[in-house]
C-alpha positions in Angstrom: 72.3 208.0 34.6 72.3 210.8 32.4 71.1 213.5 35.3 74.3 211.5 37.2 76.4 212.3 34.1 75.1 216.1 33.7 75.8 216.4 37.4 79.6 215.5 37.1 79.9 217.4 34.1 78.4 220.7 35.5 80.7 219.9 39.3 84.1 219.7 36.8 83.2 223.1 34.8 82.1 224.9 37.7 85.6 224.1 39.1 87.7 224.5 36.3 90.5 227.0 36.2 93.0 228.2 33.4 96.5 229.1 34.8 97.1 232.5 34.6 100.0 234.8 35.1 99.5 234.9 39.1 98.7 231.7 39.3 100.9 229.5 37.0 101.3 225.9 36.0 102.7 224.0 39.7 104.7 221.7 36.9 105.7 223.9 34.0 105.5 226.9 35.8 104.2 228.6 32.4 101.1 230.9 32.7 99.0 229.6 29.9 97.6 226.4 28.4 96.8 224.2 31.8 94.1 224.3 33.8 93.1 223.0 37.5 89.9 221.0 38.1 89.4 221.5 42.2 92.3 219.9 43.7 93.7 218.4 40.5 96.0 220.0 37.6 96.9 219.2 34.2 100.2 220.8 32.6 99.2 220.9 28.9 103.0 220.6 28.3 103.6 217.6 29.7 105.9 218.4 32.3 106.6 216.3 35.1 104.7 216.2 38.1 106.4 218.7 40.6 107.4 217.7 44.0 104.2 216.6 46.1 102.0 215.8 43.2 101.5 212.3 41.3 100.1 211.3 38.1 96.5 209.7 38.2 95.0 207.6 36.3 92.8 209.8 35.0 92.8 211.4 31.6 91.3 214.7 30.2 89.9 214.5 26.6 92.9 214.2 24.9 95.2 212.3 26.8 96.4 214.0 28.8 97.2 213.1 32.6 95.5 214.5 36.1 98.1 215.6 38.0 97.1 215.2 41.9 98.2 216.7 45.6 100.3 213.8 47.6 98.5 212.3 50.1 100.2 213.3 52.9 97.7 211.4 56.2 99.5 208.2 56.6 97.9 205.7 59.1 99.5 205.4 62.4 101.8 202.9 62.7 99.9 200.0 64.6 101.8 198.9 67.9 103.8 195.3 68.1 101.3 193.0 68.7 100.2 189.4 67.4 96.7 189.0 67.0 94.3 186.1 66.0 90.7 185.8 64.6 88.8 182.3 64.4 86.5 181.1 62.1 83.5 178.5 63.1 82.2 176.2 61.5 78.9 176.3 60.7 78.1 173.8 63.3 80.3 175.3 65.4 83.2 173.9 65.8 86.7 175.7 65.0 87.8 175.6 61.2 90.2 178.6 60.5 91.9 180.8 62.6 93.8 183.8 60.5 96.9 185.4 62.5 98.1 189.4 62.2 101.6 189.7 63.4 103.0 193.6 63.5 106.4 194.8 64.1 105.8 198.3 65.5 107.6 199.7 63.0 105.3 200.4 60.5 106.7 197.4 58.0 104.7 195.2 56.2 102.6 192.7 59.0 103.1 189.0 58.9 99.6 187.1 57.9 99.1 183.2 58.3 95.7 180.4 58.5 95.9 177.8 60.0 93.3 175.3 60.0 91.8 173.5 62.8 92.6 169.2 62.6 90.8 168.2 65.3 93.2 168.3 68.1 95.9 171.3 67.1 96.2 174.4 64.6 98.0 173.2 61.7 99.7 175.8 58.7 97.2 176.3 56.0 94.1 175.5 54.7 95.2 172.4 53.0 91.7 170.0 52.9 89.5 173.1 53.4 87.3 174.4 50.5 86.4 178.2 50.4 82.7 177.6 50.4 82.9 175.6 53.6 84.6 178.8 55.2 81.9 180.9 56.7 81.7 184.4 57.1 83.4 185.8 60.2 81.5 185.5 63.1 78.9 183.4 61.5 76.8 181.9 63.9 75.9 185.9 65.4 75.3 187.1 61.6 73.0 184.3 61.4 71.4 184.6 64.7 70.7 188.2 63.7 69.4 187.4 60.7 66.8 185.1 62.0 65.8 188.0 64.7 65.2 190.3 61.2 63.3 187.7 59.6 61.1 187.0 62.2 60.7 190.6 62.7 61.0 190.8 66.6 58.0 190.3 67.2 58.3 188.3 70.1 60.3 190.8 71.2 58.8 193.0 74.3 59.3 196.6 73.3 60.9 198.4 76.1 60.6 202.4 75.1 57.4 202.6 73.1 58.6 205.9 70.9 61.3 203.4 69.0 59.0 200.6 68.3 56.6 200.1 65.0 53.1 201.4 65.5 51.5 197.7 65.8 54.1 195.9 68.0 52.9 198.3 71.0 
């Protein structure tokens, strides 16, 4: 912990940088008091962020805010499309089934569950506890699982140069 701490200390010194006269303050635009720390700035004069920056949550030692770039990657906007995943059972049998609905527009997607009653999907979980939802795909998880545990050792070993010394 404390070689983790000395490491993040030494990282934020080795890239910290006072304004100067060439290279002002991005948000006071003054040529003294702030400093940079990599991609980050903090205007000692508490100036407002400039355009294409945004206040962290971060704080320096005494207070003051972390100023940081934009982020300006945005996601691609997802095509329209409605799509559903279903959840088993442990036994096997169909318990949940969670829908994704997008516009193609980039707005916020449409999410529903719907549980299974036996004969049709019905809106909501109402009935279901959490617990008795498994994880997705559960019954390959747990098929893997049992392949770990038993350490595939039943398992013929088709190239030699990927397979543990005493399983060839």
């Amino acid at each position: 912990m404390l070689i983790s701490n000395f490491q993040s200390v030494t990282t934020m010194l080795s890239n910290f940088q006072p304004v100067t006269k060439q290279n002002s303050c991005p948000h006071c635009f003054k040529p003294d008091w702030c400093y940079r720390i990599g991609e980050l700035s903090v205007c000692k004069r508490n100036a407002e962020p400039a355009p294409g920056w945004r206040i962290t949550c971060k704080r320096d030692g005494e207070g003051t805010p972390f100023y940081a770039p934009v982020d300006k990657t945005k996601k691609p906007v997802r095509p329209k499309q409605k799509r559903s995943w279903v959840y088993f059972s442990r036994d096997g049998q169909p318990l949940v089934r969670v829908w994704r609905e997008d516009d193609g527009n980039g707005g916020k997607p449409k999410r529903w569950q719907e549980r299974w009653d036996g004969k049709k999907w019905v809106k909501g979980l109402k009935g279901i506890k959490r617990e008795d939802i498994p994880i997705y795909r559960y019954s390959e998880v747990s098929n893997l699982m049992k392949l770990i545990a038993h350490g595939f050792g039943s398992m013929p070993c088709i190239e030699p140069q990927f397979c543990a010394i005493n399983s060839v």
